[in-house]
One Martini backbone bead per residue (centre of mass of N, CA, C, O) as a GRO file, in nm:
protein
  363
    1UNK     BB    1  -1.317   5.071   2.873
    2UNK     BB    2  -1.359   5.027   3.152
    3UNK     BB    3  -1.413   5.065   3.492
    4UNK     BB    4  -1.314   5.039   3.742
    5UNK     BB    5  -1.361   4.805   3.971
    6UNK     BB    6  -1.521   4.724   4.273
    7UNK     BB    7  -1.316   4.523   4.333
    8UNK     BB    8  -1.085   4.699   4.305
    9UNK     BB    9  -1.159   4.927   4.475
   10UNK     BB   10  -1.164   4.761   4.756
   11UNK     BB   11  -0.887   4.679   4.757
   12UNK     BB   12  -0.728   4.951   4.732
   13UNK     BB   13  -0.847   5.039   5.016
   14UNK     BB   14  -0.727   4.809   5.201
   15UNK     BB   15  -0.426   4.910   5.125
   16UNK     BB   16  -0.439   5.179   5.234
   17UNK     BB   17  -0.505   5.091   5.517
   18UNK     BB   18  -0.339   4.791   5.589
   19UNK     BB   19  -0.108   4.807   5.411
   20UNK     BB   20   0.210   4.777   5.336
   21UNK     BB   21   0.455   4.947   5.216
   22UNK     BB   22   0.460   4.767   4.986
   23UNK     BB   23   0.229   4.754   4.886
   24UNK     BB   24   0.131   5.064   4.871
   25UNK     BB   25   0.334   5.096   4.614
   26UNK     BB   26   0.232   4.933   4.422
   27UNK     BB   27  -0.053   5.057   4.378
   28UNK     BB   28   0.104   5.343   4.269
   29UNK     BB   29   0.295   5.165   4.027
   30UNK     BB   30   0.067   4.980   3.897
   31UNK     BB   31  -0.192   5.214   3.935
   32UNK     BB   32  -0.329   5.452   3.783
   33UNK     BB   33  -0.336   5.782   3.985
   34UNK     BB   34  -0.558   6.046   3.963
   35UNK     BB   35  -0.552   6.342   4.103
   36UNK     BB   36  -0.663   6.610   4.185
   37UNK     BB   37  -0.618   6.921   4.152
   38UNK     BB   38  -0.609   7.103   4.418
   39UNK     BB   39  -0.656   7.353   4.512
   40UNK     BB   40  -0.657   7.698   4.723
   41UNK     BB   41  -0.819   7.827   4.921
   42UNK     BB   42  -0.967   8.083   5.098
   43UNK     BB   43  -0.952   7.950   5.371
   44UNK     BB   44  -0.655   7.900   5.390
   45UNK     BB   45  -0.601   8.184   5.407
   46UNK     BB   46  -0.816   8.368   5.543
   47UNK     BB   47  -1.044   8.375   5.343
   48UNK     BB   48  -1.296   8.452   5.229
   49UNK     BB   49  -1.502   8.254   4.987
   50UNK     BB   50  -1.594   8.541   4.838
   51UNK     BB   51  -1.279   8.573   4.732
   52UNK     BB   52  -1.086   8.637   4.529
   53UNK     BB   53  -0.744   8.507   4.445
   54UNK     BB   54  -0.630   8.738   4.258
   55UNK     BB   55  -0.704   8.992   4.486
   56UNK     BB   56  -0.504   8.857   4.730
   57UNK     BB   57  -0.314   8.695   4.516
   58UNK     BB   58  -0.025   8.762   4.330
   59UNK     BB   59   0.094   8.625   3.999
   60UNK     BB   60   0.393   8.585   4.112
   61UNK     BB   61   0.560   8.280   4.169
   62UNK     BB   62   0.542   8.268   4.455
   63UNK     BB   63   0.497   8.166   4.787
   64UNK     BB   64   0.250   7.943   4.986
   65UNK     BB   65   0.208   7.827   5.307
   66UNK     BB   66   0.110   7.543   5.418
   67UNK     BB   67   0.041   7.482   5.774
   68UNK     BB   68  -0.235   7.371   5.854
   69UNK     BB   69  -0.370   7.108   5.884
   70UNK     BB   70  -0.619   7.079   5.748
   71UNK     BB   71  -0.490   7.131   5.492
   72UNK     BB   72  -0.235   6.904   5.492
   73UNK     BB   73  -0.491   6.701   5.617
   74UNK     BB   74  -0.623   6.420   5.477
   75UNK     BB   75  -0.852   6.238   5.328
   76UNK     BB   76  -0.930   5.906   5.160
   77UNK     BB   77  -1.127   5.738   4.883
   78UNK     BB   78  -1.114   5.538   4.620
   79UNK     BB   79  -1.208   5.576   4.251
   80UNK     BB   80  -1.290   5.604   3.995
   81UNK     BB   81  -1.232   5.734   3.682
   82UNK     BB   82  -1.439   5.964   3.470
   83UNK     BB   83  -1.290   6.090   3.274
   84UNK     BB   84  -1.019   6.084   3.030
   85UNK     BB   85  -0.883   5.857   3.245
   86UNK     BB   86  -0.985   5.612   3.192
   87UNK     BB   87  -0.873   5.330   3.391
   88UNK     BB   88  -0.856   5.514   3.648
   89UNK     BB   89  -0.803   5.644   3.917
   90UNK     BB   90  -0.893   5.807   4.220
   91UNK     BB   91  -1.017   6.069   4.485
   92UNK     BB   92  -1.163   6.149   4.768
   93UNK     BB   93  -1.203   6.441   4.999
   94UNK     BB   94  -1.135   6.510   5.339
   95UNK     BB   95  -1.143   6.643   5.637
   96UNK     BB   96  -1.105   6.664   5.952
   97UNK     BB   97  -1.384   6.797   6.003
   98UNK     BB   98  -1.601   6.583   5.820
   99UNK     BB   99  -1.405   6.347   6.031
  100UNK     BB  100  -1.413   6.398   6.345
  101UNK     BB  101  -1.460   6.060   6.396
  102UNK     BB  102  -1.393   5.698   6.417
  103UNK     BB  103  -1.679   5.626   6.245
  104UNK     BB  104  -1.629   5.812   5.998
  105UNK     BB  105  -1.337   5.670   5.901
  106UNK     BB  106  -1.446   5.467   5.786
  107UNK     BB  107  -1.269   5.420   5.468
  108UNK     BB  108  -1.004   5.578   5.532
  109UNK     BB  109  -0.719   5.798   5.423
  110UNK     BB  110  -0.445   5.947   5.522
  111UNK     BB  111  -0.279   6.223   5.441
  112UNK     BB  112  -0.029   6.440   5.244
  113UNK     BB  113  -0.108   6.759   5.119
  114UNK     BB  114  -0.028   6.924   4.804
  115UNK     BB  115  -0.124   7.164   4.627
  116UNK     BB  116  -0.186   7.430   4.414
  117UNK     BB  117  -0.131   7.745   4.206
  118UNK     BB  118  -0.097   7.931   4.006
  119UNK     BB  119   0.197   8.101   3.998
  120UNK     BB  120   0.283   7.917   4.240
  121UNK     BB  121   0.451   7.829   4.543
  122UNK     BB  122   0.391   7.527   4.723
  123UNK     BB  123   0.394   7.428   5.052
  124UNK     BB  124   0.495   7.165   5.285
  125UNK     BB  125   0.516   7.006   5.631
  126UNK     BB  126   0.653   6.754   5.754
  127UNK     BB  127   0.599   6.509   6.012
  128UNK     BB  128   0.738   6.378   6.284
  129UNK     BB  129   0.645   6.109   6.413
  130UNK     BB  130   0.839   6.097   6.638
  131UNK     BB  131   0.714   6.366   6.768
  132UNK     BB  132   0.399   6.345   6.559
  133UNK     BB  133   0.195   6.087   6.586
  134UNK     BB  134   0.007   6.314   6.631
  135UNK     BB  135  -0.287   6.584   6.482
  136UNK     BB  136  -0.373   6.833   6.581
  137UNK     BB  137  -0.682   6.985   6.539
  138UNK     BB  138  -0.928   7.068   6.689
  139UNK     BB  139  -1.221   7.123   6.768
  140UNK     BB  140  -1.329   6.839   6.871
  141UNK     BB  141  -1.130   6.688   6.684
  142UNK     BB  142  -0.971   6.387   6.617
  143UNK     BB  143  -0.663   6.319   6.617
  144UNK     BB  144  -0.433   6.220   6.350
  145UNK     BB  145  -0.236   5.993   6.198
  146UNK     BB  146   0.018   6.012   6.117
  147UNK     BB  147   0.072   5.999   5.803
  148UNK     BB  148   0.216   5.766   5.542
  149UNK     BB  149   0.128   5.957   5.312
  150UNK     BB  150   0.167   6.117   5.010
  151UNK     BB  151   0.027   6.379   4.764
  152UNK     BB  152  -0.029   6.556   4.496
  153UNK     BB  153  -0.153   6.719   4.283
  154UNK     BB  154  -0.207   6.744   3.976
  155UNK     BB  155   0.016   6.686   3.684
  156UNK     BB  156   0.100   6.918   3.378
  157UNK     BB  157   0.410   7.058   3.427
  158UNK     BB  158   0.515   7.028   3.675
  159UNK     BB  159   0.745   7.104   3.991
  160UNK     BB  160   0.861   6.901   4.218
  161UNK     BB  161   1.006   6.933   4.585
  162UNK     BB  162   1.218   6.782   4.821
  163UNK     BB  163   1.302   6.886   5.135
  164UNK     BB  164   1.591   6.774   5.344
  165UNK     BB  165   1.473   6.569   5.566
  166UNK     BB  166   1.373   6.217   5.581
  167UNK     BB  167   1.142   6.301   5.819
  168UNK     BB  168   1.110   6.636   5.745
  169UNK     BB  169   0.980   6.710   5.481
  170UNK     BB  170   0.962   6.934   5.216
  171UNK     BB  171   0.683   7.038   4.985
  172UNK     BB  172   0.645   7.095   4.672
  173UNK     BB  173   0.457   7.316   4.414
  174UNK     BB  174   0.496   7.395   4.097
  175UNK     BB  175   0.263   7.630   3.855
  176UNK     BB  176   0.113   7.635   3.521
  177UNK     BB  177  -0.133   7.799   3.349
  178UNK     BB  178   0.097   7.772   3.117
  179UNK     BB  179   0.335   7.953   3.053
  180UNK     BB  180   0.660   8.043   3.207
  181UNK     BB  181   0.699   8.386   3.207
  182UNK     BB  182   0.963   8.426   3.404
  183UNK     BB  183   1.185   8.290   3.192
  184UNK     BB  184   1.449   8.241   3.022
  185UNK     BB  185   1.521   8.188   2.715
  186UNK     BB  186   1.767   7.931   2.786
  187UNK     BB  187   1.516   7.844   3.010
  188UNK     BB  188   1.355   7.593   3.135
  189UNK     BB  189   1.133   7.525   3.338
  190UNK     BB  190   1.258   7.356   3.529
  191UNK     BB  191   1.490   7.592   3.608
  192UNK     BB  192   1.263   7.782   3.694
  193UNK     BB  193   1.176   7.633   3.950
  194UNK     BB  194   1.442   7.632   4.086
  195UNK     BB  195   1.499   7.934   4.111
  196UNK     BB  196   1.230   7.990   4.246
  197UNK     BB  197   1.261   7.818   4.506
  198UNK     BB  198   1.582   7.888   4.636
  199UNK     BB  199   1.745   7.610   4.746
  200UNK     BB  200   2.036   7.616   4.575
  201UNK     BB  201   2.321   7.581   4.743
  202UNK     BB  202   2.252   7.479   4.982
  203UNK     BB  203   2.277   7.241   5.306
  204UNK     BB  204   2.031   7.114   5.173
  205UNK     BB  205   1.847   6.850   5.050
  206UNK     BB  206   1.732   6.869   4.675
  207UNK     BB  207   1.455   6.719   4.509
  208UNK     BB  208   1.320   6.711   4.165
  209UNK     BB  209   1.048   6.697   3.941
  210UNK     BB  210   0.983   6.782   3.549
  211UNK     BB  211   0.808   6.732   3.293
  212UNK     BB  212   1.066   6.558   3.134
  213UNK     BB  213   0.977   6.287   3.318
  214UNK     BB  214   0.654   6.262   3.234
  215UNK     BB  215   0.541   6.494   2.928
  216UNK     BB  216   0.822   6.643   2.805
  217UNK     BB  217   1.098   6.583   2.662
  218UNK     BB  218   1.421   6.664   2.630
  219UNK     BB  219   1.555   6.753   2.275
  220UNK     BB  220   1.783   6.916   2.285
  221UNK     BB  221   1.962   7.198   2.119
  222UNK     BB  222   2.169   7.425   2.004
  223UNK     BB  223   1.908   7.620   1.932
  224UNK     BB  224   1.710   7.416   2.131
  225UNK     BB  225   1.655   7.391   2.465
  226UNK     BB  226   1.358   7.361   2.473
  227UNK     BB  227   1.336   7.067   2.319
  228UNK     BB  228   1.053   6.842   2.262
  229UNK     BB  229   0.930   6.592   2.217
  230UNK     BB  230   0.738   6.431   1.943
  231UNK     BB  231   0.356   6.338   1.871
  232UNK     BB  232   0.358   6.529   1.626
  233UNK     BB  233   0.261   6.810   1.794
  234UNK     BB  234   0.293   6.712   2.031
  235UNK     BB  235   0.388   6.636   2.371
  236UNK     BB  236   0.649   6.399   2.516
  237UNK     BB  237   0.790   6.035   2.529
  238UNK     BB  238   0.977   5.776   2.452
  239UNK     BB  239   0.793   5.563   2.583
  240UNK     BB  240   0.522   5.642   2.462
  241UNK     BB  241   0.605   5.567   2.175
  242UNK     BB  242   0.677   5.284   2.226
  243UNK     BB  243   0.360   5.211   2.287
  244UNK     BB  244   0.291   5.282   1.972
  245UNK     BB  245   0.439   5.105   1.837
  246UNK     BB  246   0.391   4.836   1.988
  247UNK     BB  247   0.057   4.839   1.905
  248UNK     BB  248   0.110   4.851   1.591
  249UNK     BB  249   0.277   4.573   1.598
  250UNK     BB  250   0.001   4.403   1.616
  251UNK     BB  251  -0.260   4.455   1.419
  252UNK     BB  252  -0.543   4.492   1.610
  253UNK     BB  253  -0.517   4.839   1.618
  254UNK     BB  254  -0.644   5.153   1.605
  255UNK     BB  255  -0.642   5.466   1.659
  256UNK     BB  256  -0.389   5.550   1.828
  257UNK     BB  257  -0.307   5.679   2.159
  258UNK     BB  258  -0.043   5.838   2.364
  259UNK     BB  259  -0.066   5.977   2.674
  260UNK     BB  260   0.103   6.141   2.924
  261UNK     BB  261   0.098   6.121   3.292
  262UNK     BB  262   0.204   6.211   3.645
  263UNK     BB  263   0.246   6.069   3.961
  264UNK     BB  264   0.300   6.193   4.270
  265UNK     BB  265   0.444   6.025   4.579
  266UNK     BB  266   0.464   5.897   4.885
  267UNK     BB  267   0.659   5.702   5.194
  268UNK     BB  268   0.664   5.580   5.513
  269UNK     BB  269   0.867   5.421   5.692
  270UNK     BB  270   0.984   5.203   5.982
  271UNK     BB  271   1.180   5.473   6.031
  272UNK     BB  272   1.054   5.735   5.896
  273UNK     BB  273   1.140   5.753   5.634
  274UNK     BB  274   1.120   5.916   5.338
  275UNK     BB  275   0.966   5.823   4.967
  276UNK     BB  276   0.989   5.963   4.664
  277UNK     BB  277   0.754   5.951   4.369
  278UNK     BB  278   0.746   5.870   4.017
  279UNK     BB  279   0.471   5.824   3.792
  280UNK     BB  280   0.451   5.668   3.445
  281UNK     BB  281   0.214   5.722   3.239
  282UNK     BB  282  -0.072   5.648   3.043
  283UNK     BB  283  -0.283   5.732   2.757
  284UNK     BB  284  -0.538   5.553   2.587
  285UNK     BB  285  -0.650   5.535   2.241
  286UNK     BB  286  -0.847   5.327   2.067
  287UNK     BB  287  -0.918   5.047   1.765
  288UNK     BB  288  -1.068   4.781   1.649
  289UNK     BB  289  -0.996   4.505   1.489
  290UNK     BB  290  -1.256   4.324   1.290
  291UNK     BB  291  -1.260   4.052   1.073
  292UNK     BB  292  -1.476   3.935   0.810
  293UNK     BB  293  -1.648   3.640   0.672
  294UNK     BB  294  -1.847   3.658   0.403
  295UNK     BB  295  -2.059   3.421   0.221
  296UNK     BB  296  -2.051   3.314  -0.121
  297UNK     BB  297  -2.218   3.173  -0.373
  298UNK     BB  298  -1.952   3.155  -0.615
  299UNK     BB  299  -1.771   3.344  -0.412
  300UNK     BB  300  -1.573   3.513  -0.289
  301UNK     BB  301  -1.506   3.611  -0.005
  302UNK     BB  302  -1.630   3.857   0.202
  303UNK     BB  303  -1.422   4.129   0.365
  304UNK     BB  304  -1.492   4.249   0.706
  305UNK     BB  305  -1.372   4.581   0.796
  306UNK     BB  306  -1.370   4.683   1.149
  307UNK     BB  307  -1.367   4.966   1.403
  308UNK     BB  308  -1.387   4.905   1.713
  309UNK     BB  309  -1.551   5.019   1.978
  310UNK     BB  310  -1.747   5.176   2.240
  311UNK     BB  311  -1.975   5.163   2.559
  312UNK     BB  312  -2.006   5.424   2.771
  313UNK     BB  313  -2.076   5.540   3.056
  314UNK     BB  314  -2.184   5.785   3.265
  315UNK     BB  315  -2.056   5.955   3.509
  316UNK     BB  316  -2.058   6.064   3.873
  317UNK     BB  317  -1.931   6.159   4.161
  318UNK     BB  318  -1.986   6.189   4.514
  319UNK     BB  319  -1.825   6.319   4.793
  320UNK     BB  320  -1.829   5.969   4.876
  321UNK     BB  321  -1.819   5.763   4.623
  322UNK     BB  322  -2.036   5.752   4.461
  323UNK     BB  323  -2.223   5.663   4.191
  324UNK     BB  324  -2.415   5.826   3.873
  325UNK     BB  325  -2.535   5.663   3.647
  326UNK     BB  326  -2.552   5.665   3.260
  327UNK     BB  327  -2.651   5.628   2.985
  328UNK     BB  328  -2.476   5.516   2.694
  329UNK     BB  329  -2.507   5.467   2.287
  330UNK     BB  330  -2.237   5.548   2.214
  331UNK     BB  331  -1.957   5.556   2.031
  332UNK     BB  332  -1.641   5.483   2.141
  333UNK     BB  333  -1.368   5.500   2.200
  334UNK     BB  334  -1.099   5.337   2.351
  335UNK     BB  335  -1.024   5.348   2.722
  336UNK     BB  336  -0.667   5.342   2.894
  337UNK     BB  337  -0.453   5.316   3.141
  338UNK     BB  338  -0.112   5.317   3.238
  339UNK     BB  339   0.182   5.201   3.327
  340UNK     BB  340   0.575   5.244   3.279
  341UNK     BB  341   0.678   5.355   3.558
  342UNK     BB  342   0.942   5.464   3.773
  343UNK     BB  343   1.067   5.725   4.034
  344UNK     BB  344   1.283   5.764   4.274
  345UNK     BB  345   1.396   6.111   4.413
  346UNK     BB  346   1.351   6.061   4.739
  347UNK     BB  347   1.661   6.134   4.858
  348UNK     BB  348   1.737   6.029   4.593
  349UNK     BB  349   1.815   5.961   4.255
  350UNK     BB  350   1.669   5.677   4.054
  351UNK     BB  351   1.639   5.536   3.841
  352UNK     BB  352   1.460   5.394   3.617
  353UNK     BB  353   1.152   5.199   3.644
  354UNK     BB  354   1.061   5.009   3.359
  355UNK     BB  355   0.880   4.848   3.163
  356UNK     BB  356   0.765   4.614   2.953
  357UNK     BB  357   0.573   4.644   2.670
  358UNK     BB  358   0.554   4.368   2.595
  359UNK     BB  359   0.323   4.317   2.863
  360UNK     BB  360   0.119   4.511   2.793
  361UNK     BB  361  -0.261   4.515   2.829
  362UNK     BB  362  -0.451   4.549   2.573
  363UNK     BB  363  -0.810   4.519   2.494
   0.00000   0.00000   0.00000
């Protein structure tokens, strides 16, 4: 599948920019953005570059606090995503002392940014448009438009939490490079970071999502809390084995794999009130069935069954999400992204709002 074209990126950054809410809600449910890893450096924590994060805090879980703008306040704007989720959007990100003035800024969109960190629960607390329409940076950089867009770094059994006032929510990302190893043996991953959270059963709204909703389902039983969905030996979720058996019932393609991955982004309405939402997407990976008939002369028709992949480049994007593609000669697996649904989970938690899939374009 190829990547994403420039005629969609330029289009979906015009939306990121003057789109109404209704406008960018739909850009975030409808076309697959796989945000940066984001981890925290070393810098934001007030610690010279050249320390290792693991020497500086310890990997046991606990909160870290994005306080300053600088580190909460970036710019982005979208490009093709190069690697494994070919058909994904991304975006280049930048610091708001990057794009020091409105020259700098003209095709950058603000957000309210917040990483992750191996085995600890990063916090970042948005701001009140209505008493902080604007972000003081400091040090001549000119102040940023309160952003209207929250998105957190890529989720892969993370679990995201908004807490509090729907005008000026605080929001988590607790993540585990590998299994949550300080959880109960009957404990979910998602109940260990709620636990971790610290925050249920107090007077604020805590609503959250994790990776249940759209990486691996918990299909549990009397004997086993934590069984959850299975695509062969993989995790999944109903959705995606759906869309995988929807796709061999067309009978055109083969060597189907239908792999979820979701990605958490926020909006703030007209009223001031942010709206946090979940996207579930899926990563597909297929080869077409061709099939021709060779004429033979008083004989029966030669039947070629082939199952064709693609060409496709390889590319890498630099700072400014400039491309620098490189030919590649070599037959690939066809890939490509779609969305599959969505769920709004604050300020209250939505039903899902999920796709027809039979409706769902594969080329």
């Amino acid at each position: 599948m190829p990547y994403v074209s420039d005629e969609t990126i330029r289009w979906a950054n015009r939306v990121l920019e003057t789109g109404s809410y209704h406008a960018r809600k739909d850009l975030f449910i409808k076309n697959p953005i796989l945000p940066p890893s984001g981890g925290i450096s070393l810098v934001a924590l007030g610690r010279p570059a050249t320390d290792k994060f693991s020497d500086v805090v310890t990997l046991d879980y606990g909160k870290l606090k994005i306080g300053g703008a600088e580190e909460s306040v970036k710019f982005i704007k979208l490009r093709p995503n190069e690697k494994n989720e070919v058909g994904a959007m991304t975006f280049v990100m930048k610091s708001p002392t990057e794009l020091p003035d409105a020259p700098s800024r003209i095709g950058w969109t603000p957000i309210w940014w917040l990483p992750w960190q191996n085995k600890h629960i990063v916090k970042i607390k948005i701001r009140n448009v209505a008493t902080d329409p604007t972000i003081a940076i400091g040090g001549g950089v000119l102040p940023v438009p309160n952003p209207a867009i929250f998105v957190t770094a890529a989720i892969n059994g993370c679990s995201v939490f908004s807490v509090g006032d729907s005008k000026f929510p605080s929001l988590y990302h607790g993540g585990s490079d590998g299994e949550v190893t300080v959880r109960a043996p009957t404990e979910t991953t998602e109940a260990a970071w709620e636990r971790l959270l610290g925050r249920l059963g107090g007077g604020k709204n805590v609503q959250g999502v994790g990776k249940s909703d759209y990486v691996a389902e918990l299909n549990a039983t009397p004997t086993d809390i934590n069984a959850r969905v299975k695509s062969g030996t993989y995790n999944s979720t109903n959705a995606a084995i759906a869309l995988e058996q929807e796709l061999a019932r067309r009978g055109t393609l083969t060597n189907i794999s239908v792999s979820p991955w979701g990605m958490v982004f926020g909006m703030r309405d007209t009223g001031g009130d942010w709206t946090m939402s979940l996207v579930k997407n899926a990563f597909v990976m297929y080869r077409r069935i061709k099939v021709t008939h060779k004429k033979r002369f008083l004989l029966k028709d030669k039947v070629i069954t082939k199952h064709e992949g693609e060409i496709r480049d390889t590319r890498t994007y630099d700072a400014d999400g400039n491309a620098r593609i490189q030919a590649n000669i070599n037959e690939q697996a066809i890939q490509t992204c779609i969305s599959l649904g969505y769920q709004d989970f604050f300020p209250g938690r939505n039903a899902a709002t999920m796709y027809n899939l039979r409706t769902i374009t594969v080329y």
